[in-house]
C-alpha positions as a Markdown table, in Angstrom:
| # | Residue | x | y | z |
|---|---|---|---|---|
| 1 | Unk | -25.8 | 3.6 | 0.9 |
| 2 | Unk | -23.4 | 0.9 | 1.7 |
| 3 | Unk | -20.3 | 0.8 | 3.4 |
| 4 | Unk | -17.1 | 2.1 | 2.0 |
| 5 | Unk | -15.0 | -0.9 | 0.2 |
| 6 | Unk | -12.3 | -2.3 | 2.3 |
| 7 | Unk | -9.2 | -3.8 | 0.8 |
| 8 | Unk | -7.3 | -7.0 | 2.1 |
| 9 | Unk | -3.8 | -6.3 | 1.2 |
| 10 | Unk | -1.8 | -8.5 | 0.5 |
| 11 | Unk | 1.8 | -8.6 | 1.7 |
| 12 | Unk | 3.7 | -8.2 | -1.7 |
| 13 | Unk | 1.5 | -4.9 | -1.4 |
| 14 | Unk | 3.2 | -3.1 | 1.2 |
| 15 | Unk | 6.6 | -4.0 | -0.4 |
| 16 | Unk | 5.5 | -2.3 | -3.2 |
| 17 | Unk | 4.6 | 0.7 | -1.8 |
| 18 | Unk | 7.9 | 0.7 | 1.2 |
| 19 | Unk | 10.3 | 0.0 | -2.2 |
| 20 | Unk | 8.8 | 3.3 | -4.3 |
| 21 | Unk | 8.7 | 4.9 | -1.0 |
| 22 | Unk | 12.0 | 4.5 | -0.6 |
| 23 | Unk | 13.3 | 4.9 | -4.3 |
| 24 | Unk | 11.3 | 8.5 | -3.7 |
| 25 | Unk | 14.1 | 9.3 | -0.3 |
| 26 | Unk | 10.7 | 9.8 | 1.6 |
| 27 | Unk | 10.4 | 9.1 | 5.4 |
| 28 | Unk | 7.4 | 7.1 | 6.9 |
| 29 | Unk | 6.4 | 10.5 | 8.5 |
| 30 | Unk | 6.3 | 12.3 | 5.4 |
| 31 | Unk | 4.3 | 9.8 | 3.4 |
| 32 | Unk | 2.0 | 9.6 | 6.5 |
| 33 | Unk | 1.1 | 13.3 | 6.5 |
| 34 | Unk | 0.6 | 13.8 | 3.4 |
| 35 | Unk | -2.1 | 10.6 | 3.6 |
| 36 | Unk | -2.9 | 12.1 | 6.7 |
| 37 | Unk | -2.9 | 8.8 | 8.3 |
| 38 | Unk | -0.4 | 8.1 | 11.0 |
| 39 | Unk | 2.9 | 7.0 | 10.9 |
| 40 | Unk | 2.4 | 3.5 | 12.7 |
| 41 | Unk | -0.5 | 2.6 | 10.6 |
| 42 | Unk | 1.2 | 3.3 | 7.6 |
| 43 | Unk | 4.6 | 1.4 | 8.6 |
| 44 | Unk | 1.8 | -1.7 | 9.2 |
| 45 | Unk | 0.4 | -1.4 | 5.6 |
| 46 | Unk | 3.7 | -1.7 | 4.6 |
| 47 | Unk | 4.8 | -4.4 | 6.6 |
| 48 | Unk | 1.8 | -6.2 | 5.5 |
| 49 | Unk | -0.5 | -6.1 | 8.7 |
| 50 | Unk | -2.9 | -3.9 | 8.2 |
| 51 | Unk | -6.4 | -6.3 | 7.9 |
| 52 | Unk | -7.5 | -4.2 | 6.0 |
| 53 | Unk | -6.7 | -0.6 | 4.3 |
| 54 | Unk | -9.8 | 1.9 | 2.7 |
| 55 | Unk | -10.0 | 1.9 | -1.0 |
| 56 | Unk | -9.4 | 6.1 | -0.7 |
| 57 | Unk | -6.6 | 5.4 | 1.0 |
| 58 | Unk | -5.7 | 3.2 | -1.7 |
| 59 | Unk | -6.1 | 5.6 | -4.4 |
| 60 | Unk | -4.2 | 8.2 | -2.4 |
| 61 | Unk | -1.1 | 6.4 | -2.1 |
| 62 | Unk | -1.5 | 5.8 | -5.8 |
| 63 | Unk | -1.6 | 9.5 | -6.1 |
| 64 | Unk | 1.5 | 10.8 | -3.6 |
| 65 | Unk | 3.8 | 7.4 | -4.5 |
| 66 | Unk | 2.8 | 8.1 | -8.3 |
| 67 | Unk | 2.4 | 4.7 | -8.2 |
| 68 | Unk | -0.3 | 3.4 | -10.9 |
| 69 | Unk | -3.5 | 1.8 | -9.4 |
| 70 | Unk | -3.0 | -1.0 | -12.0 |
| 71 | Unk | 0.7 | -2.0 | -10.1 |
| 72 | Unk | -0.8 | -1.6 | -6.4 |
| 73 | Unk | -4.4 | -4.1 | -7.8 |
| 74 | Unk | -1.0 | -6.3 | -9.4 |
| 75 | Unk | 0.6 | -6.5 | -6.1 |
| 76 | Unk | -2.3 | -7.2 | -3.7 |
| 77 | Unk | -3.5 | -9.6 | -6.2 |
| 78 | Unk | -0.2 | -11.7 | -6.7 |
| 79 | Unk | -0.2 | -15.1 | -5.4 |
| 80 | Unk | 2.9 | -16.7 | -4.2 |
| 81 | Unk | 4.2 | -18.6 | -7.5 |
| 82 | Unk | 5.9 | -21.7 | -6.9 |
| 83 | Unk | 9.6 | -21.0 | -7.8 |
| 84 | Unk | 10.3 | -22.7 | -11.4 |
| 85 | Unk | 13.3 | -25.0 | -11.6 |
């Protein structure tokens, strides 16, 4: 069996997931434990330096941000659009 999938976030990614963090009045340190992650690596998903984040961790910050998988593929997916004008 293969290796778990690994996801390259991209930066509009950890916006997504600071902003509902945020809009949900929760600390870094809370979300952290409850991903039982650390606080530091999940401050660098969200600042958009993680190289690469776990596809379960994925789907867990889906689950305690209540954040539809659909909106976090959106948002790692979204290229920079040039700005119309």
């Amino acid at each position: 069996m293969g290796e778990p999938a690994k996801f390259t976030p991209h930066p509009n990614l950890g916006m997504l997931i600071r902003n509902t963090r945020k809009a949900r009045d929760l600390t870094l340190n809370e979300v952290a434990a409850q991903l039982g992650i650390g606080q530091p690596y999940l401050h660098k998903i969200e600042a958009g330096g993680a190289a690469s984040t776990g596809f379960v961790l994925i789907c867990r910050i889906s689950d305690v941000l209540r954040i539809p998988m659909t909106h976090l593929k959106a948002a790692a997916l979204e290229e920079s659009a040039p700005a119309k004008g």
